[in-house]
C-alpha atoms as one frame of an Amber mdcrd trajectory, in Angstrom:
protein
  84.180  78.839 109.938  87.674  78.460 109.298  89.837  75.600 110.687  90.729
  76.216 114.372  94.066  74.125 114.941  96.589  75.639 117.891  99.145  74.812
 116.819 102.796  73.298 118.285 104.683  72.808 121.593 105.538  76.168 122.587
 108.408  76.978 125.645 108.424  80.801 126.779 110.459  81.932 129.151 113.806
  84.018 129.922 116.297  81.333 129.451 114.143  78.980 127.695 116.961  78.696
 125.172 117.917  75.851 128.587 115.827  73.364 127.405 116.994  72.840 123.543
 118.632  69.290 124.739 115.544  68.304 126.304 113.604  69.237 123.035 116.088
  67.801 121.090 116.005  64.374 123.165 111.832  64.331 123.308 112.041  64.532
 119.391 114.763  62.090 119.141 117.115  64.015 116.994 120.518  63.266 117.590
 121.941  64.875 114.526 120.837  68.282 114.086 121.762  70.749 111.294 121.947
  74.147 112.530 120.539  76.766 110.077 120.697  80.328 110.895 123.208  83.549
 109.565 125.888  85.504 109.442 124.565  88.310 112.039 123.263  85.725 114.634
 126.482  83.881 114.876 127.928  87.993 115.248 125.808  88.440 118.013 127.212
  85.416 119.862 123.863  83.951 119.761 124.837  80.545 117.934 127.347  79.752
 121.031 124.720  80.371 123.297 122.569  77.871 121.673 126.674  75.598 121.110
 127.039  76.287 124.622 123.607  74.223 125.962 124.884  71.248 123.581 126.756
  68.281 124.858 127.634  67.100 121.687 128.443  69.564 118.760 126.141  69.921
 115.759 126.120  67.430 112.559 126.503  70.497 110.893 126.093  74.603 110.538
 124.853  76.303 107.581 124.868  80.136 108.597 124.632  81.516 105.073 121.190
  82.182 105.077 120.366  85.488 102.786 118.536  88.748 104.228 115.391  87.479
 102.253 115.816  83.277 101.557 116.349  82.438  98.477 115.895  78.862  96.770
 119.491  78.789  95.802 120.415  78.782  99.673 117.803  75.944 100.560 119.571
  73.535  98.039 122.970  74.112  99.730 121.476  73.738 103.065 119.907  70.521
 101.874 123.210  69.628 100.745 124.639  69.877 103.662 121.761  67.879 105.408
 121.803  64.751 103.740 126.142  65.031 103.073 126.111  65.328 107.392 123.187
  62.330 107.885 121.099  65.019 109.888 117.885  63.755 111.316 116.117  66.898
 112.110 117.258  71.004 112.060 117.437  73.522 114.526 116.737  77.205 113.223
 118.016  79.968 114.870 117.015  83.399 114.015 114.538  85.669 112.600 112.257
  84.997 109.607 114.420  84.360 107.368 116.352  81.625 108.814 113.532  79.593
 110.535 111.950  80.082 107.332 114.776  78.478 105.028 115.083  75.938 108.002
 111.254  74.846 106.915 112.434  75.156 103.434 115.123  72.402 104.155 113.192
  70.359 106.283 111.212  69.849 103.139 113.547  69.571 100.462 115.506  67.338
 102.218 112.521  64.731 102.394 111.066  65.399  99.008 112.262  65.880  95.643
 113.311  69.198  94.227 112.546  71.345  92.388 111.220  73.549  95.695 108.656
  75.845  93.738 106.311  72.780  92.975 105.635  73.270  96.981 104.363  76.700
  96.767 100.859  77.374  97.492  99.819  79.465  94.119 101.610  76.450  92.055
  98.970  74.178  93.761 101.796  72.384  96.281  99.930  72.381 100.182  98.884
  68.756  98.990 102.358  67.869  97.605 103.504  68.427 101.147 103.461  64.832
 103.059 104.441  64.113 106.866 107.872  63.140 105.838 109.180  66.631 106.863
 112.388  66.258 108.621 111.650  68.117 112.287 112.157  71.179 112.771 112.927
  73.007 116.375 112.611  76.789 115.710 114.056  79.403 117.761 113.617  83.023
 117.130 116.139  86.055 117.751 113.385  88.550 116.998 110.125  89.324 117.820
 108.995  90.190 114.325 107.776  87.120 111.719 106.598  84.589 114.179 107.618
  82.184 112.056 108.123  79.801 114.747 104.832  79.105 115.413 103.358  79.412
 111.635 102.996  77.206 108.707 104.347  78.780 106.238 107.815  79.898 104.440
 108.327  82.407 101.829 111.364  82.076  99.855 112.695  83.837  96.872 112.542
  80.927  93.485 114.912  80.908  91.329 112.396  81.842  88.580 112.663  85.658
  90.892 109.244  85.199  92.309 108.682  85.319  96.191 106.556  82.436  97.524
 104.951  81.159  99.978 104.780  77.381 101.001 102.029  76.200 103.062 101.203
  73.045 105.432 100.673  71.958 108.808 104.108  69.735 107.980 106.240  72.783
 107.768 104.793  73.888 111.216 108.082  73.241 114.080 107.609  70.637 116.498
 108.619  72.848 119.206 109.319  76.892 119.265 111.797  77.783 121.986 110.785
  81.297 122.620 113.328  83.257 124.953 112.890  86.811 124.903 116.610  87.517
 126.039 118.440  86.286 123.062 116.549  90.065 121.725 118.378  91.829 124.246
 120.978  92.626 122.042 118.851  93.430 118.930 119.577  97.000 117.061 117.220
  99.907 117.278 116.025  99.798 114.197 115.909  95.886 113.510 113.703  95.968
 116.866 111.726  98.520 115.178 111.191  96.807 112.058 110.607  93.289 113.014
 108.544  94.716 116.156 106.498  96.212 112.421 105.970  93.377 111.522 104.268
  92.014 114.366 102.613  94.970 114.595 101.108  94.548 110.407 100.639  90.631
 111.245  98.234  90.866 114.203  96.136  93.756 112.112  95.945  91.671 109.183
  94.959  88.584 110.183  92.089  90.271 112.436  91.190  92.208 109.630  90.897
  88.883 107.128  87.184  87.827 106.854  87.810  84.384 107.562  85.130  83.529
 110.858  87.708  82.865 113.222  87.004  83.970 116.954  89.489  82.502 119.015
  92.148  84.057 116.305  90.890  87.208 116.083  91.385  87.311 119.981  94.569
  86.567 119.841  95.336  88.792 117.132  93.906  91.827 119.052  95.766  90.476
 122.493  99.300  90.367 120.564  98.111  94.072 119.199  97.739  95.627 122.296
 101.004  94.092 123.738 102.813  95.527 120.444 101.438  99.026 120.699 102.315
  99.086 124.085 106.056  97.944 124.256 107.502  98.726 120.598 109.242 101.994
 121.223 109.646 101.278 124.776 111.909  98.001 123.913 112.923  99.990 120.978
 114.720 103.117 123.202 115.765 100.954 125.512 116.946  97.180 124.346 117.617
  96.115 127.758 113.925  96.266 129.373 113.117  92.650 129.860 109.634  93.527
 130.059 109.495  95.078 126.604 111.237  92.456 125.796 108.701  89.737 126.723
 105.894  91.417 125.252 107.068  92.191 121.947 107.814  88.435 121.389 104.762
  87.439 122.863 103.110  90.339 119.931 104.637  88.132 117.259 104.544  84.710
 118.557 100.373  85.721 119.072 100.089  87.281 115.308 101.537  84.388 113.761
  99.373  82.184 116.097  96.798  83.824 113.785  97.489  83.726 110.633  95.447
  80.817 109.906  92.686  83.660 109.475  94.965  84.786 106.442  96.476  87.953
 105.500  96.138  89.893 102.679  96.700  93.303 100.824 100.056  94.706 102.929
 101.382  91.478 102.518 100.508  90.523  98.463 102.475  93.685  98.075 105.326
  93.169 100.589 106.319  89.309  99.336 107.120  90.756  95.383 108.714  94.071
  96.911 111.378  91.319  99.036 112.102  90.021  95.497 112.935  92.744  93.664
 116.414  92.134  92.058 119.453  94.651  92.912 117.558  95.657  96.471 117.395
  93.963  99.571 114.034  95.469 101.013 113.448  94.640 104.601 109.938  92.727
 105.117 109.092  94.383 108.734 110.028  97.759 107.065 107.931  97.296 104.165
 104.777  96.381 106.474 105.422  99.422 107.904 105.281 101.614 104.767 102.392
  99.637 103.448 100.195  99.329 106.426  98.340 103.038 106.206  97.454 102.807
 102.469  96.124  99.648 102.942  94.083 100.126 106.241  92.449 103.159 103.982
  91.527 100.800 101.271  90.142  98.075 103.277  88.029 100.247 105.938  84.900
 100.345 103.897  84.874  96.451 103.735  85.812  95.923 107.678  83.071  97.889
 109.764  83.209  97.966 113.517  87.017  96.538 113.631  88.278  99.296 112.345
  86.806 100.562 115.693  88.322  97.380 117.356  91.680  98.015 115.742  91.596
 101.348 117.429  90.943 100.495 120.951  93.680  97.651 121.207  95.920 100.033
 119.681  95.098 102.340 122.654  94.165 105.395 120.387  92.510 109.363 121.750
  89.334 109.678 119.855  89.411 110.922 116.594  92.585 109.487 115.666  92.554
 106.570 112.761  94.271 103.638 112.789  96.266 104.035 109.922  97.117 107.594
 110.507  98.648 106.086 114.068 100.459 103.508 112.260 102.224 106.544 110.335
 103.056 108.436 112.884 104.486 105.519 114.847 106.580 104.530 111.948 108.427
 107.931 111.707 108.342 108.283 115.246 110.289 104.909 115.498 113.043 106.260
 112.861 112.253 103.823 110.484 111.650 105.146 106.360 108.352 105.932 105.874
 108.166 105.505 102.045 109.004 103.008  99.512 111.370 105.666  97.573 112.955
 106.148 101.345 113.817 102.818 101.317 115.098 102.986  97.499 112.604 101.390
  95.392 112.563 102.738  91.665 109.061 103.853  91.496 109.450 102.446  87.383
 108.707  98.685  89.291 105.589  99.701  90.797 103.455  98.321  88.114 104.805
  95.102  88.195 104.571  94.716  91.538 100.814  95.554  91.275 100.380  92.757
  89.236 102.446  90.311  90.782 100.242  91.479  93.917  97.329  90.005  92.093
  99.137  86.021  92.056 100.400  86.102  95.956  98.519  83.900  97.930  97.829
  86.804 100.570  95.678  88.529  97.674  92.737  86.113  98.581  92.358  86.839
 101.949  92.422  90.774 102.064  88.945  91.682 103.759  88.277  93.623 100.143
  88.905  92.332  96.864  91.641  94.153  95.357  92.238  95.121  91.477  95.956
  95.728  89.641  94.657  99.304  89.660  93.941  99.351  93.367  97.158  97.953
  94.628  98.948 100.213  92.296  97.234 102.966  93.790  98.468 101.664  97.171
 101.833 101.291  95.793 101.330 105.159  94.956 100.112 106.017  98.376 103.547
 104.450 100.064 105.646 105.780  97.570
């Protein structure tokens, strides 16, 4: 049986973002860095969160890259202990609540930040000391707010993940109107990657019931809403759903992952390329699905029915067609990859910590054949 924990302090609601300085208060941080990016300050999403403040900010760091990067944690920590911050507030998608987690760490324990990551043996090096972290997310795509975990490109190149129940927010401020104003296609993709979390953690062979539940509840909600909320940004309804989709996957991952996501972490890493993660889910999901459906049995069956499929029609061929109907690319050489990295990715496949948890063990042959299949 694996380890049934749920999980933080969770507020969702429209206008939810209303409560920060209560949050703030019950926490007792005073001082808050801000970590988020260029494109949410854009939007005119960082005022919102400025305008529920009566006090400004210690500080802002809004430089956080497309996919984090180590480099961008340090300065962030930087600017966390030069601003006496007591706790940090991320605002965005993945990538800055996960560099917010990334922070939170660094900034209570010493550097350098790979000797955290879970395939260099670092969940133990991770203590309580974690500075707290309020998460609020701009898309409905990682569900990083309510997970464990951060990935973040090393400065050795390799994408990792860091693990512990430390790095989990003390409270995710869910409000599905700050997505009101997301693209098409970055609702598409990060709507993906709900989409490729909720399948693979109910497809990971970890004995988890109450997950798996979940998993299949945010799947049906995903199905159901993506191109509506996609086609029309302004339908609250879609809206709600879609963030519920990825607030519930990540809710599961403590089942695991696996395959689509040993292969997406190295793809985000690749130098000269900024690959989006959602996108790459996307791509991945149908050669995957095929490689894992001898190992799975009746949830492949399961996997069908929350996805509200006619007879006859696979899972991963829906996933496909959904993809291309959405306007997203549909192949890695769409999306630019050199097929000449595809073997390294393979192998670098092999050391993610996502590899151990696919529901069928997987060989540097198999996920280049996967590779192959999405190219």
């Amino acid at each position: 049986m694996a380890v049934i924990n749920y999980l933080t302090t969770i507020q969702f609601e429209q206008g939810a973002i209303e409560l920060l300085p209560s949050e703030l208060d019950r926490l007792g941080i005073r001082r808050p860095l801000i970590v988020t990016d260029q494109g949410v300050r854009a939007a005119g999403l960082l005022d919102r969160v400025l305008g529920t403040l009566a006090s400004p900010p210690a500080a802002i760091f809004d430089q956080t890259p497309a996919n984090p990067t180590e480099e961008a944690v340090v300065a962030a920590t930087a600017m966390f202990k030069d601003n006496d911050c007591d706790g940090i507030v991320a605002l965005g998608g993945g990538s800055p609540i996960d560099l917010g987690k990334a922070t939170a760490l660094l900034a209570t324990h010493p550097a350098p930040l790979q000797q955290y990551s879970v395939v260099d043996g670092g969940v133990g090096r991770i203590t309580d000391k974690v500075a707290p972290l309020v998460a609020i997310p701009t898309t409905a795509g990682t569900g990083s707010e309510v997970g464990r975990a951060g990935v973040i490109v090393m400065k050795s190149g390799r994408k990792l993940g860091l693990l512990s129940p430390y790095l989990m927010p003390k409270v995710a401020i869910c409000d599905p109107d700050l997505t009101l104003g997301l693209p098409p296609m970055l609702t598409a993709a990060t709507g993906m990657d709900a989409i490729a979390h909720c399948i693979e953690t109910f497809l990971a062979p970890a004995i988890n019931p109450p997950a798996e539940a979940i998993a299949l509840d945010g799947l049906r909600r995903g199905m159901a809403n993506i191109e509506r909320a996609t086609i029309d940004g302004s339908d609250r309804e879609a809206r709600w759903n879609m963030m519920m989709a990825a607030t519930e996957g990540a809710m599961a991952f403590q089942k695991g992952l696996g395959a689509v996501h040993a292969l997406s972490h190295p793809l985000g890493a690749v130098p000269g390329i900024s690959l989006h993660h959602g996108t790459l889910n996307a791509v991945l999901l149908p050669a995957v699905m095929r490689f894992n459906r001898p190992a799975v049995g009746a949830k492949y069956e399961a996997l069908a029915q929350a996805m509200g499929l006619s007879a006859g029609v696979a899972p991963d061929e829906a996933i496909a067609r959904l993809t291309a109907r959405l306007g997203l690319p549909v192949s890695l050489g769409a999306m630019g990859l050199n097929r000449a990295a595809l073997p390294e990715i393979a192998q670098a496949a092999l050391k993610d910590h996502c590899h151990a948890t696919n529901p069928r063990p997987a060989t540097a042959e198999d996920y280049l054949r996967m590779l192959e299949e999405s190219y």
